[in-house]
C-alpha positions as CSV (number, residue, x, y, z in Angstrom):
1,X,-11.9,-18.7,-42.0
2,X,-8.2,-17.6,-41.9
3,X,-8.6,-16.6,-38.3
4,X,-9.6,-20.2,-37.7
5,X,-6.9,-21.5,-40.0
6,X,-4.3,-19.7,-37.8
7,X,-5.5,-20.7,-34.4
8,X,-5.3,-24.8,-36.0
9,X,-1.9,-24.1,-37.1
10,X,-1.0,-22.5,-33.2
11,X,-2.7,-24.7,-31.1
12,X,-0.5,-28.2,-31.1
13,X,-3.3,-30.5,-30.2
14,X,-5.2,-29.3,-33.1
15,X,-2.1,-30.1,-35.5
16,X,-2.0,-33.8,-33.5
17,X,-5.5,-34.3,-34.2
18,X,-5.6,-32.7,-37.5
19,X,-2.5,-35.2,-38.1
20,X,-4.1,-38.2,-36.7
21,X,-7.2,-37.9,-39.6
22,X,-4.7,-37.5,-42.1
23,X,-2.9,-40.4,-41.3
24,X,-6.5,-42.1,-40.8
25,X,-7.4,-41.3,-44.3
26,X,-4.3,-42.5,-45.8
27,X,-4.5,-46.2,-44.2
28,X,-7.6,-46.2,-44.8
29,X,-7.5,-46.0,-48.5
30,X,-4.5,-48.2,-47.9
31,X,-6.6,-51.2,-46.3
32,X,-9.7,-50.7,-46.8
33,X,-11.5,-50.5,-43.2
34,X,-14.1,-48.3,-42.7
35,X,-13.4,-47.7,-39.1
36,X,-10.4,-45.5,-39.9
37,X,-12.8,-43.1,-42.6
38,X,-15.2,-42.4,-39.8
39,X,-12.8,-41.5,-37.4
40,X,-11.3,-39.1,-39.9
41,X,-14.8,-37.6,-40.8
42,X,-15.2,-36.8,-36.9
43,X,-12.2,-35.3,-36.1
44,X,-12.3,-33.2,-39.4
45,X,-16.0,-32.2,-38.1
46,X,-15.5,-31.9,-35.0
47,X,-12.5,-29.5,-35.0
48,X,-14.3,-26.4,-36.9
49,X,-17.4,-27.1,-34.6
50,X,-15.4,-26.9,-31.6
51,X,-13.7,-23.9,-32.2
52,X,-17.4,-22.0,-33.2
53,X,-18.8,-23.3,-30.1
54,X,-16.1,-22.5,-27.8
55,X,-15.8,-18.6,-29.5
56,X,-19.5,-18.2,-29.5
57,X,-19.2,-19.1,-25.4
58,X,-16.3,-16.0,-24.9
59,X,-18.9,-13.6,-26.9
60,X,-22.3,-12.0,-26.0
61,X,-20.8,-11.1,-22.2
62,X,-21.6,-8.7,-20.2
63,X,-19.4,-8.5,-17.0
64,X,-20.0,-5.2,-14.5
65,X,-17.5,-5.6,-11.4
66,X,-18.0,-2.9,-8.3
67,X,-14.7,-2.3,-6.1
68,X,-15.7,-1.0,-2.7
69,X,-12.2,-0.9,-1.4
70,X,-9.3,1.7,-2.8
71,X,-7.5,2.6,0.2
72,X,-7.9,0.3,2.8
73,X,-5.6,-0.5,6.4
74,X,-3.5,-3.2,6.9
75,X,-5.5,-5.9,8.5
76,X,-9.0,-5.0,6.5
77,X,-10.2,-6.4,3.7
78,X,-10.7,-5.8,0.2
79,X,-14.3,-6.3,-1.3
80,X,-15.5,-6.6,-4.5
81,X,-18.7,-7.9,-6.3
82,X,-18.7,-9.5,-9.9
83,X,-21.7,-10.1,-12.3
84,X,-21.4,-12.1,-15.5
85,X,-24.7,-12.0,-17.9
86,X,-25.4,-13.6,-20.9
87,X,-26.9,-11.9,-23.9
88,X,-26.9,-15.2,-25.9
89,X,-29.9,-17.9,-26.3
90,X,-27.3,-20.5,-26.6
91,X,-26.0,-22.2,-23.2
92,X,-22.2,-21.5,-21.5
93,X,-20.5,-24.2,-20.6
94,X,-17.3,-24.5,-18.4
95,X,-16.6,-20.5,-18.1
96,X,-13.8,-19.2,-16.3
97,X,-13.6,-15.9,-14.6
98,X,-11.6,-14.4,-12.8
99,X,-10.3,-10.8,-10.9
100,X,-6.7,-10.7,-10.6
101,X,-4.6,-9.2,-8.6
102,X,-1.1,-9.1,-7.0
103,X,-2.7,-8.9,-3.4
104,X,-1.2,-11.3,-1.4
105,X,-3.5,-14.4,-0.7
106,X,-5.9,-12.9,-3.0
107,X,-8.4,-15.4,-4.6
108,X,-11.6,-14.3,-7.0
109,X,-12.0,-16.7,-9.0
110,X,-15.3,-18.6,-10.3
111,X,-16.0,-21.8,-12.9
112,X,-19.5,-22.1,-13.6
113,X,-22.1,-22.9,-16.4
114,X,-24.7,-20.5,-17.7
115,X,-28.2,-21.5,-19.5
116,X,-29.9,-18.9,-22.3
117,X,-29.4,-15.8,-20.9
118,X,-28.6,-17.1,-17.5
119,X,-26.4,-14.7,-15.4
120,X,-23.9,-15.5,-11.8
121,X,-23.1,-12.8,-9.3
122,X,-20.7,-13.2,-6.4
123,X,-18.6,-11.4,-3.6
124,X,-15.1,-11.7,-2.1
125,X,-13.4,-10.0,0.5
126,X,-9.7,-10.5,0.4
127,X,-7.8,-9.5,3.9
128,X,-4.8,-7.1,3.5
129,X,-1.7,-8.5,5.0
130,X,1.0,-6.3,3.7
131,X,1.0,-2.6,3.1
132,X,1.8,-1.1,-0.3
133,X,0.0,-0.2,-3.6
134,X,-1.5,-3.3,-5.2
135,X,-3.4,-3.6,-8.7
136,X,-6.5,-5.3,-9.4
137,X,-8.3,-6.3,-12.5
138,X,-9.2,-6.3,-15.5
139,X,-11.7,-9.0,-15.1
140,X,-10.9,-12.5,-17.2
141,X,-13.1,-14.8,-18.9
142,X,-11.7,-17.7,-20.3
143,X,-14.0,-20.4,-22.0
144,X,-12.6,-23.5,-23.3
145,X,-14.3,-27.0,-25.3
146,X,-14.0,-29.9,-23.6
147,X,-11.2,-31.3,-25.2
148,X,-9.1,-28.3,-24.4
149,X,-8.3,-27.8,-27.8
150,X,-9.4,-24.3,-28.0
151,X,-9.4,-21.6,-25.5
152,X,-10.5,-17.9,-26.0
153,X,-10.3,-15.1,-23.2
154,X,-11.9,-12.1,-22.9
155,X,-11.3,-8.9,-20.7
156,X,-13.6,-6.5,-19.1
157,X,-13.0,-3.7,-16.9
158,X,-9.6,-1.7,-16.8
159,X,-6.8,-2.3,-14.3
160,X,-7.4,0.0,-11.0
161,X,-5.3,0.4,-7.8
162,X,-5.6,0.1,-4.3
163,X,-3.6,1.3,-1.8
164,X,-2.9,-0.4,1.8
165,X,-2.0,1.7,4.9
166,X,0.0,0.7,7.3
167,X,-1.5,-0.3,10.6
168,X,-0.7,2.5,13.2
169,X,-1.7,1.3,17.2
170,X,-3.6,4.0,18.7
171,X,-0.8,4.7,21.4
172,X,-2.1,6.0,25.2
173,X,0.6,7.9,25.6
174,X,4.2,8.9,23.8
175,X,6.9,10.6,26.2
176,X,9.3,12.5,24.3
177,X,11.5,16.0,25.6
178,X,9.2,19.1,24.9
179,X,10.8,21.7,22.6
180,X,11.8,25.2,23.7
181,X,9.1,27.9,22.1
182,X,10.4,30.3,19.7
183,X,10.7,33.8,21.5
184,X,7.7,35.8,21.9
185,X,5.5,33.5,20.2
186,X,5.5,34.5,16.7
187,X,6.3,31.5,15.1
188,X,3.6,31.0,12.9
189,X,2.8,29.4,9.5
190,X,-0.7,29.5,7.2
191,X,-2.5,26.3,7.9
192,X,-6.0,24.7,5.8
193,X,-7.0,23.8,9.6
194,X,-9.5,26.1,11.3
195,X,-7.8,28.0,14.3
196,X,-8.6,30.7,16.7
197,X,-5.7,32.5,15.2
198,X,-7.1,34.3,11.9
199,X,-4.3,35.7,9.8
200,X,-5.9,37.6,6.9
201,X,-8.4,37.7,4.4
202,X,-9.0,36.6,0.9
203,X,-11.6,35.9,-1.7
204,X,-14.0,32.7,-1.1
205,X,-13.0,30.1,-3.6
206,X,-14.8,27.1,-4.7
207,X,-14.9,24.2,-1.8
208,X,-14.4,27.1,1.0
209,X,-16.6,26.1,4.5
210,X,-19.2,28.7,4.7
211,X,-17.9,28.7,8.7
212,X,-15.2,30.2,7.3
213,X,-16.3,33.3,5.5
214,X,-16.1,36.9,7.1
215,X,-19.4,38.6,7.1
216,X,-18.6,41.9,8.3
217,X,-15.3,41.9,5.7
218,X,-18.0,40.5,2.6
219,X,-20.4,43.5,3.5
220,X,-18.4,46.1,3.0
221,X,-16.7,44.2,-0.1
222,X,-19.9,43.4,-1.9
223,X,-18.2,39.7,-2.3
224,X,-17.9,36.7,-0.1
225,X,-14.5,36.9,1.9
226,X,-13.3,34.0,4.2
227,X,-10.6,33.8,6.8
228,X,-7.5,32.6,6.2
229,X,-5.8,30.7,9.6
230,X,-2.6,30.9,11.1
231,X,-1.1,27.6,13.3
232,X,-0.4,28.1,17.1
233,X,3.0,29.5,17.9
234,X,3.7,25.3,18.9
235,X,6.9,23.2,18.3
236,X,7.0,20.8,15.1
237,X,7.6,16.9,15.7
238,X,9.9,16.0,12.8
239,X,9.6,11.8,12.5
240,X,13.3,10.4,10.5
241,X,12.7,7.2,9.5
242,X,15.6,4.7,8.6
243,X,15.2,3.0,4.9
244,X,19.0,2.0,4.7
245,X,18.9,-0.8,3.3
246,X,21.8,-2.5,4.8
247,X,20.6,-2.3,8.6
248,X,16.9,-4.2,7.8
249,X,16.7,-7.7,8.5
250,X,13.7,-10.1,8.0
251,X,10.8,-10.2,5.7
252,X,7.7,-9.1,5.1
253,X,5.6,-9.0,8.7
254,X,8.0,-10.5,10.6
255,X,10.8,-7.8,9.3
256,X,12.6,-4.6,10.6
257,X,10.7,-3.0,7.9
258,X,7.2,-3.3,8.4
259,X,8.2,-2.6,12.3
260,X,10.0,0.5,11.7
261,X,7.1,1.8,9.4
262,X,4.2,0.6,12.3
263,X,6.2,2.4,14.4
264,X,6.6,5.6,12.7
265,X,2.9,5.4,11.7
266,X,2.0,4.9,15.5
267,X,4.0,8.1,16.6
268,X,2.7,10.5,13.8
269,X,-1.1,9.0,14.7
270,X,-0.2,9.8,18.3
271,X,0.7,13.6,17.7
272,X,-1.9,14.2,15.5
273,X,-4.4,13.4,17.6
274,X,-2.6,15.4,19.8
275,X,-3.1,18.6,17.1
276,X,0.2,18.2,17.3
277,X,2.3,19.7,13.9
278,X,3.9,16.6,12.7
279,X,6.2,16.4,9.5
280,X,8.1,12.8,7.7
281,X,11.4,12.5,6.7
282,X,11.9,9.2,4.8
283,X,14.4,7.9,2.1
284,X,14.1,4.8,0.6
285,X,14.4,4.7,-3.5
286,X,14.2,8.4,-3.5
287,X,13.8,11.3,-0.8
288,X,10.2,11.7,0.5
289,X,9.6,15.1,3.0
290,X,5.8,15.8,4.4
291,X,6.2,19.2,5.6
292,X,4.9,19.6,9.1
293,X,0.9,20.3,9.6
294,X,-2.2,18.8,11.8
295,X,-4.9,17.6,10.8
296,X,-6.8,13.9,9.5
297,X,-6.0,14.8,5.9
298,X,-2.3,15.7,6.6
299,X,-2.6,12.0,8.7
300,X,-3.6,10.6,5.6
301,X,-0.6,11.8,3.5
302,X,1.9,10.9,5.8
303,X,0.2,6.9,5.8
304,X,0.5,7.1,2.0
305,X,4.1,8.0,2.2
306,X,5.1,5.4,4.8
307,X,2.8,2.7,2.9
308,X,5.6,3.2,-0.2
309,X,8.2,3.1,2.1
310,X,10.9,0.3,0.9
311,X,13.9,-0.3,3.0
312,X,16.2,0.1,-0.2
313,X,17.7,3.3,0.5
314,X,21.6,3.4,0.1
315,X,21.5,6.6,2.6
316,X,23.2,6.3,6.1
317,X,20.9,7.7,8.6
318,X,23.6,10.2,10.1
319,X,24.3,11.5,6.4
320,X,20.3,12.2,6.6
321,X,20.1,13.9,9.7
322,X,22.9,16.3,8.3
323,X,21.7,16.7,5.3
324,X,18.0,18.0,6.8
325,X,19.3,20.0,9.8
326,X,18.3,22.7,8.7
327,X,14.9,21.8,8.9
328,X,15.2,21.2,13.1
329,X,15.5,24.5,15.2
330,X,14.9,25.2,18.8
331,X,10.9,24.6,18.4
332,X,11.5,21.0,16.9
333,X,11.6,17.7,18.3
334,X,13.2,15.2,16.0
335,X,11.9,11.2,16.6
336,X,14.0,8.8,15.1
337,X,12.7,5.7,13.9
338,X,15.8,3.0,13.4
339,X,17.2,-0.7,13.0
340,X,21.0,0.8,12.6
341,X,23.5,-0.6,15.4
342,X,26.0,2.2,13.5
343,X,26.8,4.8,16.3
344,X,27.3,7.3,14.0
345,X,23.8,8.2,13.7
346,X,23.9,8.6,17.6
347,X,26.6,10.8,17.8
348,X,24.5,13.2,14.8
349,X,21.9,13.1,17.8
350,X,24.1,14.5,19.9
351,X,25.1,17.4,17.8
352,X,21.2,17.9,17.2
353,X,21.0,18.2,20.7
354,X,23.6,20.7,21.4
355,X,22.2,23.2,18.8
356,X,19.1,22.9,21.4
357,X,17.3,20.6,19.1
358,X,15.0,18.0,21.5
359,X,15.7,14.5,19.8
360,X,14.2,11.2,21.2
361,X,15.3,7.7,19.4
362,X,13.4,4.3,19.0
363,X,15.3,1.7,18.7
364,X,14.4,-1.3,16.4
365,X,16.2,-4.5,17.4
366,X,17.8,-6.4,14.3
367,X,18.6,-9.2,16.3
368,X,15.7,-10.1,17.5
369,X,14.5,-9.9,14.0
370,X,17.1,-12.4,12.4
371,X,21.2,-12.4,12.1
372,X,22.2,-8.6,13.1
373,X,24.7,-7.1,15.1
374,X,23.7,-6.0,18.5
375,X,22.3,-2.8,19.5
376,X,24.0,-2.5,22.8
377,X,26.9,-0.1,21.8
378,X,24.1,2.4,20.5
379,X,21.9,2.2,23.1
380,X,24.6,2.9,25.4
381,X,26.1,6.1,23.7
382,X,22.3,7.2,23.4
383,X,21.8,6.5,27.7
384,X,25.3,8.6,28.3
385,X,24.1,11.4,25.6
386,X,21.2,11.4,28.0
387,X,18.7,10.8,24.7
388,X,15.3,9.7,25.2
389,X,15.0,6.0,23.7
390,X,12.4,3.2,23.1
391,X,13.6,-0.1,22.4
392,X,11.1,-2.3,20.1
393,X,11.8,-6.4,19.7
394,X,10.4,-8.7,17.4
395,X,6.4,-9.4,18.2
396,X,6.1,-6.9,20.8
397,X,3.0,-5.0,21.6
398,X,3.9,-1.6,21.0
399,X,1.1,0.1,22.7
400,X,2.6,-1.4,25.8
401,X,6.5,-0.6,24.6
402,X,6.1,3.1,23.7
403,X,4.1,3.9,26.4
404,X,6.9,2.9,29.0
405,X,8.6,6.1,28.5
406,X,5.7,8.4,30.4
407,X,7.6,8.7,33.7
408,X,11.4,9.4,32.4
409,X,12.5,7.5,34.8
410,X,11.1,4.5,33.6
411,X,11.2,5.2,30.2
412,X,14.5,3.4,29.0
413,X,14.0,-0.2,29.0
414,X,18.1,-1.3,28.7
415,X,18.0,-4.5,25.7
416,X,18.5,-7.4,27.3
417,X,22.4,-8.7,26.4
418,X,22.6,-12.1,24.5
């Protein structure tokens, strides 16, 4: 009764109609018409009866919701199933559920009505438009009397996240400088991936292949061994990608943003199909560095990092370069990935390359983008540096742009001047 009491005294409707019996009553008794009396008895009835009615619809739920979907690509879509059942004899009327979720465009939402222990099942698929980490759930049910003077909600589920890669093209080809080979070929690190180079031997651990272990070695031991691998004395690819805020233009898909991170995601997909070692350099609100390595599950990282990529960063792109060169040796090959019309960053390039470092540049262009200065002046200390570069425009097909550069001597397309 006081939790009745309270929600009477909250809802304003309920005062006004709570108001309009009293005031019924009172002229009532002041003129004598019996109209007034029985509209007072109904409302005074009715109001209790509603709210029982309308709380006893949010109870005896059962709601079970499968997610098939927790990392998805751009471009695919997010599934989901919902089931509502009824433990009650008593019928559900006007019962709204829904699935929320900050997906963009996403919509899973149901009003239906439910006899004696009637139950409702549905699907949705929601495309992914825009990369990034997204939440969805917990699962609503609102139900609601007709007169919309109560209104009680339920939740089911708990609040999970999914997480949207960005869309990397599958490129045909990628021409960038090769890097020298470090002398001898010793250059070597301890790699997860399965390689004909076998560096040593340890102990088999939990989750080891059975390919892996070293039967001879396990023998003599009287315990399972396993082989641990070395990578093949091979250059690193080292992709720096440009989060300064100041040089992005645009919004959402039709911004230097989600270009530069397409990009960046089509290169590393390139090279490690390539069993190529490929390591990210990005900084956007904070510094984010994937160490180089090969492999699908390295891929996978890198996409995660590039999916919470945010062009925020208040880090000039040359500062960057400077700040990791120490990272790029003789057996790198650093891949920029930029929007910034600042020449600075170009002549950083150009110290890279003099230390024997093999750099290659693509070139976002801001202006075709929205109101940015033009890349021209860049592009041209790049072409007399004699640096590799790709130039990408708004709403081009970059399997087609940054394949251009297989012959070298077609591979710098000169921005057009405006």
């Amino acid at each position: 009764m006081r939790r009745f009491l309270r929600e009477v005294v909250n809802r304003g409707n309920v005062s006004l109609a709570a108001i309009v019996a009293i005031v019924c009553v009172v002229v009532g008794f002041a003129t004598g018409f019996w109209l007034l009396f029985r509209i007072a008895y109904v409302i005074i009835f009715a109001i209790p009866l509603l709210y029982f009615w309308t709380r006893a619809m949010a109870d005896s739920l059962d709601v079970q919701v499968t997610r098939t979907s927790h990392r998805v690509t751009q471009g695919q879509p997010i599934e989901g199933h919902i089931t509502v059942r009824s433990r009650s004899i008593l019928p559900k009327v006007w019962l709204e559920v829904e699935d929320p979720s900050s997906v963009p465009g996403h919509s899973a939402q149901r009003v239906f009505t439910m006899g004696s222990r009637g139950a409702m099942s549905w699907a949705y698929r929601t495309r992914t438009r825009v990369r990034g980490v997204y939440t969805l759930g917990p699962v609503v049910v609102s139900a609601s009397d007709p007169f919309g003077f109560f209104t009680f909600r339920r939740t089911f589920g708990d609040q999970t996240t999914v997480l949207v890669y960005p869309n990397a093209p599958d490129l045909p080809n990628f021409a960038i400088p090769p890097a020298n080979l470090p002398g001898e070929g010793r250059f070597r690190r301890r790699t997860h991936n399965v390689t004909p180079n076998v560096a040593g031997l340890r102990e088999y651990a939990p989750g080891d292949s059975y390919n892996r272990i070293h039967w001879p070695a396990t023998a003599r031991k009287g315990e399972p061994m396993v082989k641990q691998f070395e990578l093949d004395p091979a250059s690193d690819i080292w992709v720096v990608v440009d989060l300064e805020a100041q040089h992005h233009v645009g919004a959402g898909e039709d911004g230097t943003e989600e270009s530069t991170v397409q990009v960046a995601a089509a290169i590393v997909r390139y090279f490690i199909n390539a069993n190529r070692s490929v390591g990210l350099v990005t900084f956007g609100d904070d510094l984010r560095i994937d160490e180089p390595d090969r492999g699908q599950s390295h891929f996978t990282r890198t996409l995660e990092s590039l999916a919470l990529a945010r062009a925020v960063g208040d880090v000039t792109l040359s500062a960057l370069l400077l700040e990791e060169s120490r990272r790029f040796g003789r057996h790198t090959t650093v891949v920029v990935v930029t929007p910034s019309t600042d020449e600075q960053w170009a002549y950083t390039m150009m110290s890279l390359a003099a230390r024997g470092v093999k750099v290659a540049a693509v070139l976002i262009e801001a202006d075709t983008f929205g109101p940015a200065p033009s890349p021209l002046p860049v592009y041209g200390t790049l072409a007399a540096a004699g640096i590799y570069a790709y130039t990408v425009k708004a709403q081009d097909d970059l399997r087609r742009v940054l394949s251009s550069g297989a012959d070298p001597a077609l591979g710098r397309a000169v921005p057009e001047a405006r």
